[in-house]
Every structure is written in structure tokens, then in C-alpha cells.
PyMOL Python script that loads the backbone (N, CA, C, O; Angstrom):
from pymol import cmd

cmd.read_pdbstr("""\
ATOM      1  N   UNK A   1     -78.626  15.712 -19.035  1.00  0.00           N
ATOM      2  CA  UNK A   1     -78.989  16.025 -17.678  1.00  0.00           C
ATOM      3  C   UNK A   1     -79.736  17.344 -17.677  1.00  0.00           C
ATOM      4  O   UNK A   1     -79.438  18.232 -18.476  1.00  0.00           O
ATOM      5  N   UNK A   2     -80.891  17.503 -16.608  1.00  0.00           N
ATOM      6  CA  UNK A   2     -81.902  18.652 -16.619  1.00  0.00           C
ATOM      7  C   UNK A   2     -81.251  19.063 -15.633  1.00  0.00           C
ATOM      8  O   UNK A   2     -80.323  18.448 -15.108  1.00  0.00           O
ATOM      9  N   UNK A   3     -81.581  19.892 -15.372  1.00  0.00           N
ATOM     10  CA  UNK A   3     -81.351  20.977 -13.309  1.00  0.00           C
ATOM     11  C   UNK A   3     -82.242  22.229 -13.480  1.00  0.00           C
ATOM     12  O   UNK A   3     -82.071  22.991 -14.432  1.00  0.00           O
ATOM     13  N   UNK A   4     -82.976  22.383 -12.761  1.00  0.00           N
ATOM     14  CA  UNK A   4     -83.044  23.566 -12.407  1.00  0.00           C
ATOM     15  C   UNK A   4     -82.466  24.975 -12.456  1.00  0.00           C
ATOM     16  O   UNK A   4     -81.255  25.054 -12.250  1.00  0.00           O
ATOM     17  N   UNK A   5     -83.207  26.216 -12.721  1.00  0.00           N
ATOM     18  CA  UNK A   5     -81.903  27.310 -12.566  1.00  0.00           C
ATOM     19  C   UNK A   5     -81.770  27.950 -11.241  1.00  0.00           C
ATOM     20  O   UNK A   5     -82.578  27.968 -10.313  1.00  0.00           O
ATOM     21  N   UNK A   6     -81.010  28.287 -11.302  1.00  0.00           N
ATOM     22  CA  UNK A   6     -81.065  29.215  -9.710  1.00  0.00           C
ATOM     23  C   UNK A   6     -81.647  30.488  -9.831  1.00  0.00           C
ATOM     24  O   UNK A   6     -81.918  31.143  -8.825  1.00  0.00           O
ATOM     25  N   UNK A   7     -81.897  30.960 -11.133  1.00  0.00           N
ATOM     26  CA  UNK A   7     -82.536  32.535 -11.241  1.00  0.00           C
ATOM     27  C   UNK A   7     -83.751  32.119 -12.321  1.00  0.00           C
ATOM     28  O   UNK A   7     -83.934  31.009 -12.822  1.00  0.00           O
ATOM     29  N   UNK A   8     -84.469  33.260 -12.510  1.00  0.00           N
ATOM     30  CA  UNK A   8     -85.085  33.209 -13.731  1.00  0.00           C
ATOM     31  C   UNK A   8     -84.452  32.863 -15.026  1.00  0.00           C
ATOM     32  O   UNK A   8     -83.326  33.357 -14.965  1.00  0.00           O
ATOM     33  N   UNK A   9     -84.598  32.273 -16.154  1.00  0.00           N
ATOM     34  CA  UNK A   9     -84.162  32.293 -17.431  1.00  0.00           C
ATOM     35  C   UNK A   9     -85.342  33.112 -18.225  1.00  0.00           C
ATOM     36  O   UNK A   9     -86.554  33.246 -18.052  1.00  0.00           O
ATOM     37  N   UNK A  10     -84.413  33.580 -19.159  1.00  0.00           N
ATOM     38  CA  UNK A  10     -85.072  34.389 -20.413  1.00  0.00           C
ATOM     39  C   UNK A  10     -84.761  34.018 -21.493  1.00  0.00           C
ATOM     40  O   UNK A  10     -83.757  34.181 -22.187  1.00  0.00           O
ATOM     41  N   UNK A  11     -86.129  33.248 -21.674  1.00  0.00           N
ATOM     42  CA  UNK A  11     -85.663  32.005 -23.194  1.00  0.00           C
ATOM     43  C   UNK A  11     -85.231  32.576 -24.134  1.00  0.00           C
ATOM     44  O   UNK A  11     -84.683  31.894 -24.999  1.00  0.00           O
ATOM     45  N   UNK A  12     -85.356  34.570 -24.368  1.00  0.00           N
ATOM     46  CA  UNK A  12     -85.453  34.684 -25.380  1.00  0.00           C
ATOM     47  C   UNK A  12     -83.761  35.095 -25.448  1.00  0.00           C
ATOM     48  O   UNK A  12     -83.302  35.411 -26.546  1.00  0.00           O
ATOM     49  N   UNK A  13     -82.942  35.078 -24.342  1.00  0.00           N
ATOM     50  CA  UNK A  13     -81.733  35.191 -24.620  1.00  0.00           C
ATOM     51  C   UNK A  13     -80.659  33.610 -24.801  1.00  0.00           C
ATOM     52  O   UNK A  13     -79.464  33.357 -24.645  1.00  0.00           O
ATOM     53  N   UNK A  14     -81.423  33.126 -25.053  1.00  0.00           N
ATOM     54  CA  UNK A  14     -80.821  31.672 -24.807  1.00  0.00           C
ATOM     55  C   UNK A  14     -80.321  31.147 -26.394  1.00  0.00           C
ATOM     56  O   UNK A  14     -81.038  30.857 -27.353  1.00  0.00           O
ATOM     57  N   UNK A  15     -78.811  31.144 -26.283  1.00  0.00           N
ATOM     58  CA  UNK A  15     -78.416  30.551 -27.595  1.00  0.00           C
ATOM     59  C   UNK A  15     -78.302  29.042 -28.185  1.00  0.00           C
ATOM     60  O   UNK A  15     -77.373  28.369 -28.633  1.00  0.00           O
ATOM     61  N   UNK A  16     -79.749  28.822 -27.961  1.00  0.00           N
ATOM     62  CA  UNK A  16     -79.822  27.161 -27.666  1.00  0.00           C
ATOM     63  C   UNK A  16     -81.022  27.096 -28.762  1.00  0.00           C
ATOM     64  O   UNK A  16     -81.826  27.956 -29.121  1.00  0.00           O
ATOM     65  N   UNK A  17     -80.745  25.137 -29.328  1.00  0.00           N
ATOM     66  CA  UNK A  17     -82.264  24.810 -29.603  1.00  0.00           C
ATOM     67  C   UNK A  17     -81.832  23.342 -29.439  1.00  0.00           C
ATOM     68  O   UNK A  17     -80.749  22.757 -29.414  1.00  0.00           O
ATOM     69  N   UNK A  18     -82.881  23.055 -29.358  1.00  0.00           N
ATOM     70  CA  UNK A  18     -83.104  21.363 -28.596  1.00  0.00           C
ATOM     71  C   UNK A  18     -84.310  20.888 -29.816  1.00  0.00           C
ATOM     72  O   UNK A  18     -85.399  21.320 -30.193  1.00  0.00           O
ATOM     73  N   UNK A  19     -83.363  19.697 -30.176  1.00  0.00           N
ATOM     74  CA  UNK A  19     -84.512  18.566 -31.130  1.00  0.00           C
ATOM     75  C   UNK A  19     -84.475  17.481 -30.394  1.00  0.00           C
ATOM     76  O   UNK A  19     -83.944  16.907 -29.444  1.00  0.00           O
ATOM     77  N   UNK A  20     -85.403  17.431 -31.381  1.00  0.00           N
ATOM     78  CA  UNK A  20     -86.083  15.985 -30.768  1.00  0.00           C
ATOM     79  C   UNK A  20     -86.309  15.470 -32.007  1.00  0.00           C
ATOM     80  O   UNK A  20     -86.416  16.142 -33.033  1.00  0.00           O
ATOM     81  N   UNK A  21     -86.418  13.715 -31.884  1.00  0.00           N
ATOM     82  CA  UNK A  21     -86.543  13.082 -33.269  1.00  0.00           C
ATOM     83  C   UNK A  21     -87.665  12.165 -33.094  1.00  0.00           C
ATOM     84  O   UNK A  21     -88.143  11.736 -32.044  1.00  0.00           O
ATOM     85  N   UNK A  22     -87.969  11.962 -34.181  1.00  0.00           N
ATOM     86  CA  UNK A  22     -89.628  11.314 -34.438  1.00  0.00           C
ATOM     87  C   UNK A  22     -89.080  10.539 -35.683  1.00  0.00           C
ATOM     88  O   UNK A  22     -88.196  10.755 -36.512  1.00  0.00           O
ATOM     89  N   UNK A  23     -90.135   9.381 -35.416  1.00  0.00           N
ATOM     90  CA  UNK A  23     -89.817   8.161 -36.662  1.00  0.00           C
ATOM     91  C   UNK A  23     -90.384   8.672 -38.301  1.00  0.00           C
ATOM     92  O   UNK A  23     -89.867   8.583 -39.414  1.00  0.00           O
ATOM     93  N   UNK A  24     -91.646   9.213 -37.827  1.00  0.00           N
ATOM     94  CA  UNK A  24     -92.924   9.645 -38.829  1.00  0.00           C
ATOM     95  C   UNK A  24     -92.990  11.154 -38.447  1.00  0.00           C
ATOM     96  O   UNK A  24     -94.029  11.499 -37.883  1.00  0.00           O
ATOM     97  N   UNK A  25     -92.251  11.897 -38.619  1.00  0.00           N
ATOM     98  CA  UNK A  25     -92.286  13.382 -38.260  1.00  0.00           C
ATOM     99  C   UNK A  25     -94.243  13.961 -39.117  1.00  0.00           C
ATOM    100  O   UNK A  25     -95.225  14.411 -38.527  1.00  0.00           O
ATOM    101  N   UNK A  26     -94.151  13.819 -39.816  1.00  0.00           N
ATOM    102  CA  UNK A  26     -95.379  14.105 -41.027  1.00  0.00           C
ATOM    103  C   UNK A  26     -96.636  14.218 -39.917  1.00  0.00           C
ATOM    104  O   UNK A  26     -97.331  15.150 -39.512  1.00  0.00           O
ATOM    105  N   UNK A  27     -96.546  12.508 -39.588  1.00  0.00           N
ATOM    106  CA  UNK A  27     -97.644  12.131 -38.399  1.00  0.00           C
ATOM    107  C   UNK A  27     -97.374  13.226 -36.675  1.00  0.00           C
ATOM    108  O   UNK A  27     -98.414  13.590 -36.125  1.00  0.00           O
ATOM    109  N   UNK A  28     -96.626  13.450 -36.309  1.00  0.00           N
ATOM    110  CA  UNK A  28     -96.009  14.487 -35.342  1.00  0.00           C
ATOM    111  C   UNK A  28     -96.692  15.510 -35.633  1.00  0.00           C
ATOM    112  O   UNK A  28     -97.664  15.814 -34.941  1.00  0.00           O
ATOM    113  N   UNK A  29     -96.391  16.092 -36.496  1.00  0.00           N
ATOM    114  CA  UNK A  29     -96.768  17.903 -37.088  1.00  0.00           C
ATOM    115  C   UNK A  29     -98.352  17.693 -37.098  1.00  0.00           C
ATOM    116  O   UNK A  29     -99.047  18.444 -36.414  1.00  0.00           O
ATOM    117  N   UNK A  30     -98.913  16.711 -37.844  1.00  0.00           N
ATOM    118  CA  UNK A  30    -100.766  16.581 -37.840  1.00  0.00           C
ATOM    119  C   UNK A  30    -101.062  16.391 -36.394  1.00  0.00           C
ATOM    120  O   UNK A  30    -101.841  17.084 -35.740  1.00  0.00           O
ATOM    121  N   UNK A  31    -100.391  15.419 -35.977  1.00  0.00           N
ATOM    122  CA  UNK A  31    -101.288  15.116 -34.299  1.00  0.00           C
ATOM    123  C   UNK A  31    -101.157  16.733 -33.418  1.00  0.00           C
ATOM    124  O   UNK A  31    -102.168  17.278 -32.975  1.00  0.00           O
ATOM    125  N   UNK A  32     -99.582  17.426 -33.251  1.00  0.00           N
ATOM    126  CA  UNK A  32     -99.755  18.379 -32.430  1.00  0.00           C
ATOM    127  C   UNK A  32    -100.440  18.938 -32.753  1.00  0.00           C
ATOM    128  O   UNK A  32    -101.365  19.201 -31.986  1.00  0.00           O
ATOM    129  N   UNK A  33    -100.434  19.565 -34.301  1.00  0.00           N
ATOM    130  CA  UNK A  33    -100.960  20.817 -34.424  1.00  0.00           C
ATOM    131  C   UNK A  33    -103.018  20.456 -34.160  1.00  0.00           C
ATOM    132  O   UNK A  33    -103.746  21.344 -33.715  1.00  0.00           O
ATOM    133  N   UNK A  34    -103.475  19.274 -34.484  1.00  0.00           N
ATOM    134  CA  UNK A  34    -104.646  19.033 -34.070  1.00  0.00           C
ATOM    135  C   UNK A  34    -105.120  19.098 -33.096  1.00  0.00           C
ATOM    136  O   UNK A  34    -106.333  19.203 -32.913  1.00  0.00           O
ATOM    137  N   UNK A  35    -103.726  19.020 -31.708  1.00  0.00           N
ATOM    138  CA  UNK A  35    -104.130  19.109 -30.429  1.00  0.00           C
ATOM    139  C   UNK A  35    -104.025  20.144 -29.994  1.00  0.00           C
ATOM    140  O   UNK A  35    -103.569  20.410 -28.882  1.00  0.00           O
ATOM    141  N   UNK A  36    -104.471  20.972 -30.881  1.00  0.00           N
ATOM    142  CA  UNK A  36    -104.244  22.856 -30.279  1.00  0.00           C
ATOM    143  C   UNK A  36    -102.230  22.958 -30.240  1.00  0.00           C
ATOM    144  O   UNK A  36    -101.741  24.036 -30.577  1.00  0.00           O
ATOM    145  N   UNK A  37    -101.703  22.321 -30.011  1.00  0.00           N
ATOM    146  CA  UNK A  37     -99.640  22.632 -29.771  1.00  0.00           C
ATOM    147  C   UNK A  37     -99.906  24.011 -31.201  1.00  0.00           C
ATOM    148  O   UNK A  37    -100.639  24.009 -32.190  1.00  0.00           O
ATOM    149  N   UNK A  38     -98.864  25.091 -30.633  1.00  0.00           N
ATOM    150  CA  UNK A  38     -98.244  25.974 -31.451  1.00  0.00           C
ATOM    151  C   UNK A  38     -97.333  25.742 -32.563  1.00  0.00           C
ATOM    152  O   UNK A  38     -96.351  26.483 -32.597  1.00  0.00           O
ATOM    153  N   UNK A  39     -97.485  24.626 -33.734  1.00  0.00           N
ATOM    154  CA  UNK A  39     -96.472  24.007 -34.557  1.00  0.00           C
ATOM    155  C   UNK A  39     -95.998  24.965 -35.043  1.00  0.00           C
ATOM    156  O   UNK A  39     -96.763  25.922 -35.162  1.00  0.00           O
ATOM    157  N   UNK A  40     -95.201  25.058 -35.312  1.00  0.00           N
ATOM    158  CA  UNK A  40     -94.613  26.095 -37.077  1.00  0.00           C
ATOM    159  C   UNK A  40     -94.614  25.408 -38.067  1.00  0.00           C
ATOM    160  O   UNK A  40     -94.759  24.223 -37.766  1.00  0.00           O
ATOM    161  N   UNK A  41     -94.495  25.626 -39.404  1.00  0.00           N
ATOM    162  CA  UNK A  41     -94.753  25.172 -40.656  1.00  0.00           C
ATOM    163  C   UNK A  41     -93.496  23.932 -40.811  1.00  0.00           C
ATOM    164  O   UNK A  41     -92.467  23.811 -40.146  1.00  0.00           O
ATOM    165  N   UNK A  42     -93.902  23.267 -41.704  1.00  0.00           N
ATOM    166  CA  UNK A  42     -92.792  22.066 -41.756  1.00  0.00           C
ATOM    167  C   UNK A  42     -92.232  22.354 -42.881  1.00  0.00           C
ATOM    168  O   UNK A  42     -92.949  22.618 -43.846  1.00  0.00           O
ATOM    169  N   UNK A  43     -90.554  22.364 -43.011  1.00  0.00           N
ATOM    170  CA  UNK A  43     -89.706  22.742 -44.234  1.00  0.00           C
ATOM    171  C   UNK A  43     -89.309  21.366 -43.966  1.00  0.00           C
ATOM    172  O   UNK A  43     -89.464  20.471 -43.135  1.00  0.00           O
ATOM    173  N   UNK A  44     -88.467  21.736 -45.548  1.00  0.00           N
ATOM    174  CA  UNK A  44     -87.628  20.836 -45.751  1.00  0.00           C
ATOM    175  C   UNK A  44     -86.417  20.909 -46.246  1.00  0.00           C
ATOM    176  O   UNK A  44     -86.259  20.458 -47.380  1.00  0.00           O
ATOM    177  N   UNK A  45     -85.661  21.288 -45.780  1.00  0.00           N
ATOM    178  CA  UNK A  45     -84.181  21.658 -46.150  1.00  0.00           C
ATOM    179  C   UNK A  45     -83.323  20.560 -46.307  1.00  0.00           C
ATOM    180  O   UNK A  45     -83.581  19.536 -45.674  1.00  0.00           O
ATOM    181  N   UNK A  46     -82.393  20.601 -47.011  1.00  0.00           N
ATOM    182  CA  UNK A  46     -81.832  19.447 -48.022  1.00  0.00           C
ATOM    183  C   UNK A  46     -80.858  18.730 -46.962  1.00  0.00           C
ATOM    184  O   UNK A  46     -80.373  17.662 -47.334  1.00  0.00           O
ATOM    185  N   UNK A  47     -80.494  19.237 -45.581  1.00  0.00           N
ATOM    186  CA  UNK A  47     -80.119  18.383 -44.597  1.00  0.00           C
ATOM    187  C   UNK A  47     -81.000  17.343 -44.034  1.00  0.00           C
ATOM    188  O   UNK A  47     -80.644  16.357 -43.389  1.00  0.00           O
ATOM    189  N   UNK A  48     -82.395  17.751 -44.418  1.00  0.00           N
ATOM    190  CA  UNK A  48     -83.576  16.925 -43.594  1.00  0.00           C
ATOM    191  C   UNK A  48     -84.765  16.749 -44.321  1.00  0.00           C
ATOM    192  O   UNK A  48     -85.725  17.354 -43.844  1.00  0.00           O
ATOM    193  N   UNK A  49     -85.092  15.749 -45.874  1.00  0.00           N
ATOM    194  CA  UNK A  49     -85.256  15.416 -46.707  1.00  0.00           C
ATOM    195  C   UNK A  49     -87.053  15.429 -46.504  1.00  0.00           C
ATOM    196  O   UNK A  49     -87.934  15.853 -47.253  1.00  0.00           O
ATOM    197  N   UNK A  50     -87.129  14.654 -44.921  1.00  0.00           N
ATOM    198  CA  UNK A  50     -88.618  14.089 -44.481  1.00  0.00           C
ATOM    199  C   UNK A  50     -89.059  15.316 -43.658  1.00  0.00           C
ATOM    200  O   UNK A  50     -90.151  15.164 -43.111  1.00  0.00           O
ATOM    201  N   UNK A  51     -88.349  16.696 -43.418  1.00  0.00           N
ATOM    202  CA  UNK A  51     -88.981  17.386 -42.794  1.00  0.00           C
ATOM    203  C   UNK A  51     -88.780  17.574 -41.339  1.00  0.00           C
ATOM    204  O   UNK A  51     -88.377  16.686 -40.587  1.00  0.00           O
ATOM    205  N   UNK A  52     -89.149  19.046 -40.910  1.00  0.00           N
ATOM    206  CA  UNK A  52     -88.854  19.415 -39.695  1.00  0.00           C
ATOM    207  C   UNK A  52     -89.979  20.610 -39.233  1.00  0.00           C
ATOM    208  O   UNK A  52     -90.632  21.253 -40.055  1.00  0.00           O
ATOM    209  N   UNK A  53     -90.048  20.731 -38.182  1.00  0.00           N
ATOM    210  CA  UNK A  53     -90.958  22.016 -37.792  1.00  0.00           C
ATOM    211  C   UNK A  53     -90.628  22.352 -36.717  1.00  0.00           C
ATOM    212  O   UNK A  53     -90.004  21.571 -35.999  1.00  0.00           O
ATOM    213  N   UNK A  54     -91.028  23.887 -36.217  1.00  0.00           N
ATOM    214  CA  UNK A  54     -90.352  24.289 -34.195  1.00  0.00           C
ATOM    215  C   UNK A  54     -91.623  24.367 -34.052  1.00  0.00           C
ATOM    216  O   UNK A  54     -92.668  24.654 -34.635  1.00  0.00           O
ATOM    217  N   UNK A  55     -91.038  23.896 -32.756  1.00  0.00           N
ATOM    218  CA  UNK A  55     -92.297  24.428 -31.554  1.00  0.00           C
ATOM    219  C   UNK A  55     -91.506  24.929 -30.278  1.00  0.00           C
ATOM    220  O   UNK A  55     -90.497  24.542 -29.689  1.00  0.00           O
ATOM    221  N   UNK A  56     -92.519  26.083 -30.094  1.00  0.00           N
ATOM    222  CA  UNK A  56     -92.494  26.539 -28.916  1.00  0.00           C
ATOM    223  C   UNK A  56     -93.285  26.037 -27.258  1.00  0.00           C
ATOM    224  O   UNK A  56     -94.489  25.965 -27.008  1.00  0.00           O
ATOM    225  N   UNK A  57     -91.775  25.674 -26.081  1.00  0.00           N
ATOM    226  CA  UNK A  57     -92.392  25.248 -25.505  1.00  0.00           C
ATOM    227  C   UNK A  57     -93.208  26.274 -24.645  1.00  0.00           C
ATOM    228  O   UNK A  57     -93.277  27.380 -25.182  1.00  0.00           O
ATOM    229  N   UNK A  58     -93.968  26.142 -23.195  1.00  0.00           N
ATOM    230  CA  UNK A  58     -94.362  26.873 -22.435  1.00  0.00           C
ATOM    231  C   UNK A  58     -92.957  28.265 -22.162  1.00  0.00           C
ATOM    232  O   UNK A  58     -93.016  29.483 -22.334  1.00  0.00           O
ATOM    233  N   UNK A  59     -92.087  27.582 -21.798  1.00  0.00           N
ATOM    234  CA  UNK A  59     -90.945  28.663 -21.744  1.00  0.00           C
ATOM    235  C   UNK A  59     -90.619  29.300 -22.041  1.00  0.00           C
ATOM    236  O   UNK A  59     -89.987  30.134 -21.393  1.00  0.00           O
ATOM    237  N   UNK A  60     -90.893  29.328 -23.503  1.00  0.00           N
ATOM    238  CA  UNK A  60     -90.632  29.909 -24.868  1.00  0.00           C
ATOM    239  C   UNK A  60     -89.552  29.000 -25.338  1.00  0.00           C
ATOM    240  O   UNK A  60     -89.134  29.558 -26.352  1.00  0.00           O
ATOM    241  N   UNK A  61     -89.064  28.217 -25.211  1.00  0.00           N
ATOM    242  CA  UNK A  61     -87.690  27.907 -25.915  1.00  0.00           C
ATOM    243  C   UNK A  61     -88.045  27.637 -26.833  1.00  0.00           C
ATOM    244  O   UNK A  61     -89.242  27.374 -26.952  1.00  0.00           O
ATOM    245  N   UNK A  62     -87.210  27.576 -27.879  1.00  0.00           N
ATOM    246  CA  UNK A  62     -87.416  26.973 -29.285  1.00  0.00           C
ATOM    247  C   UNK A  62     -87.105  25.686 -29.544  1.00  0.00           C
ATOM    248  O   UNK A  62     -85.911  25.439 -29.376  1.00  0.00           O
ATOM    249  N   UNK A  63     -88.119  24.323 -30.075  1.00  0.00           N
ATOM    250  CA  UNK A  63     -87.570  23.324 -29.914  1.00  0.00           C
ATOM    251  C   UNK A  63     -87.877  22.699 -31.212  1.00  0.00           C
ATOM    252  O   UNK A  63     -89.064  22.818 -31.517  1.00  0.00           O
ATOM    253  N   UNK A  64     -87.268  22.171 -31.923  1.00  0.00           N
ATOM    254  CA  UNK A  64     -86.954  21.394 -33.497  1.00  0.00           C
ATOM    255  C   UNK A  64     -87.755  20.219 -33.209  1.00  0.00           C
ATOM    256  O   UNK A  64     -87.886  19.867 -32.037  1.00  0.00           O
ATOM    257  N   UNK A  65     -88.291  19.593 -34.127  1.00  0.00           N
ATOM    258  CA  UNK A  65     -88.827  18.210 -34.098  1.00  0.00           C
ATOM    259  C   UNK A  65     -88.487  17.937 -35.381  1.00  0.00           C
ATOM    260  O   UNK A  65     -88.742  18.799 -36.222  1.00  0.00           O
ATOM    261  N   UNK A  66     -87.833  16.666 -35.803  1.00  0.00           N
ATOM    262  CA  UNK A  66     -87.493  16.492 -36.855  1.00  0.00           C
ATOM    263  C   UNK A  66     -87.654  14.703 -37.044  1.00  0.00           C
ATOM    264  O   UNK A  66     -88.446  14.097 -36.322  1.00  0.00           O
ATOM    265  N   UNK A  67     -86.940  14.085 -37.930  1.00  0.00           N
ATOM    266  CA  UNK A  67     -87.571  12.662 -38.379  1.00  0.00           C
ATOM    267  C   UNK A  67     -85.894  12.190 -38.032  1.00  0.00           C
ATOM    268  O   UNK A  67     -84.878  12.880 -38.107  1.00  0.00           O
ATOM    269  N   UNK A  68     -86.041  10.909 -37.676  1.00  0.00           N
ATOM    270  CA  UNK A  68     -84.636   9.854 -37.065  1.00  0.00           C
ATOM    271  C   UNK A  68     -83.875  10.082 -38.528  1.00  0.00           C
ATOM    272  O   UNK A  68     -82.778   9.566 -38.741  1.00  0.00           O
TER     273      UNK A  68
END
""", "prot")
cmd.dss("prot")
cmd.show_as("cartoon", "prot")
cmd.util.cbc("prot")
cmd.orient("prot")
């Protein structure tokens, strides 16, 4: 569930990150970053074999994209 806040938020105090999952993450990271999106580099850490990268939304939040 989304809502609204009642005040400003300040993403940068926010102890949060939000993923999101992609079938073909690989294909994800080429399309945003081609479409101008702010990607970060894609690792691969031994929890997540096919890869992951953040992006930052307009808000600033920090948001994971990673592979199903």
C-alpha cells in the first residue's frame, strides 16, 4: 500500500530500500541507462548471481532492481 505523507519526507533520512524484480535484469540496466535513467553500476554479489543495480528515483530514494 502507497499513501501519501502528511509532511515533507527527506529521502535522505529514510531507512528504507525498495526492489523491484526483473526477469532479464542485464536487459533493464541497458534499456534505462540508454534512456538517460541515473543507473548505478551492476554487481554481483553471491546472493544475486544475475546481478543487481540502484537507481535513484526523482525523490531520491534508493531503489534496487534486481533479476526474479
Amino acid at each position: 500500500m502507497l499513501t501519501k505523507a502528511s509532511e515533507p519526507v527527506d529521502a535522505g533520512k529514510q531507512g528504507i530500500l525498495f526492489y523491484l524484480y526483473f526477469d532479464d535484469i542485464a536487459v533493464v540496466h541497458a534499456r534505462l541507462g540508454a534512456e538517460g535513467w541515473p543507473v548505478g553500476p551492476m554487481s554481483h554479489p553471491f546472493y544475486c548471481l544475475r546481478g543487481e543495480f540502484p537507481l535513484a528515483d526523482p525523490d531520491g530514494y534508493r531503489l534496487m532492481l534486481t533479476h526474479t
